[in-house]
N, C-alpha and C positions, 0 to 999 in steps of 0.2 A: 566488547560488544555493546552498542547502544540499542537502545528498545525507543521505538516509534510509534504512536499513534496518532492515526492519521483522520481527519472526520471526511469525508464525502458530502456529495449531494443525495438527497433521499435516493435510494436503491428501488426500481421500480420493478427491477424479478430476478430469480436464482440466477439466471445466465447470466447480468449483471455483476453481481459476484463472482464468479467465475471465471470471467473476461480482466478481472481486477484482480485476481489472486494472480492468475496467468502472467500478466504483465508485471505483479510486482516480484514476483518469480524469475522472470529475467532477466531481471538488473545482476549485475555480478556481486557479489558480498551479502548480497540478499540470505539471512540464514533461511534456506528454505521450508524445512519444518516450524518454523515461528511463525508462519505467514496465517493468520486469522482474519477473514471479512467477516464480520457482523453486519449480516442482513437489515435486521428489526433496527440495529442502533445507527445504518449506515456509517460504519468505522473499521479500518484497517491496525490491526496491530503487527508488530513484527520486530527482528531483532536484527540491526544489521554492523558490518562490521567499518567503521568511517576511515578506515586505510584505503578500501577498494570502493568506497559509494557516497555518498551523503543524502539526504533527504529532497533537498532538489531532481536529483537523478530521478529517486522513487515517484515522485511527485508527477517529473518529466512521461514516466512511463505511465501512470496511470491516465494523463493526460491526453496519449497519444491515441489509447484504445477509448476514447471519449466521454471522461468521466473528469467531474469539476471535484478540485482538491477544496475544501472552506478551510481549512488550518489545519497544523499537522507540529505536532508536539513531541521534543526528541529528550532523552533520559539517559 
C-alpha cells in the first residue's frame, strides 16, 4: 500500500471537500477508509494500492469534479 498526499487549491466550503473525497473514492485501489480531505490545510491523504491505480489516476479524478491538484507526493 502506498500513502499519498495530495495538496489542492484552497478549498472554498465543506461541499468542496466532499465532492473530493467522493471522487477520490472512485478510483478503484483507492483504500477507501484512508481517504482524508483537510479543509483548513486544503490536502488530501490516502492509501492506495499501485497494482490497481497510481497517483495520476487520483489526480485524473479529482480534476474531473473541478478541483486544481498543485503537487501530490507518494510514500
Amino acid at each position: 500500500m502506498s500513502k499519498a498526499v495530495i495538496n489542492l487549491e484552497t478549498l472554498a466550503c465543506p461541499s468542496c471537500m466532499q465532492k473530493i473525497e467522493a471522487a477520490i473514492k472512485s478510483v478503484e485501489g483507492v483504500e477507501k477508509d484512508s481517504v482524508k480531505v483537510l479543509f483548513n490545510a486544503s490536502k488530501a491523504k490516502l492509501n492506495f494500492d499501485q497494482e490497481k491505480t497510481n497517483i495520476e489516476e487520483i489526480e485524473k479524478a479529482i480534476n474531473t469534479v473541478g478541483f486544481k491538484v498543485l503537487k501530490s507526493k507518494v510514500r
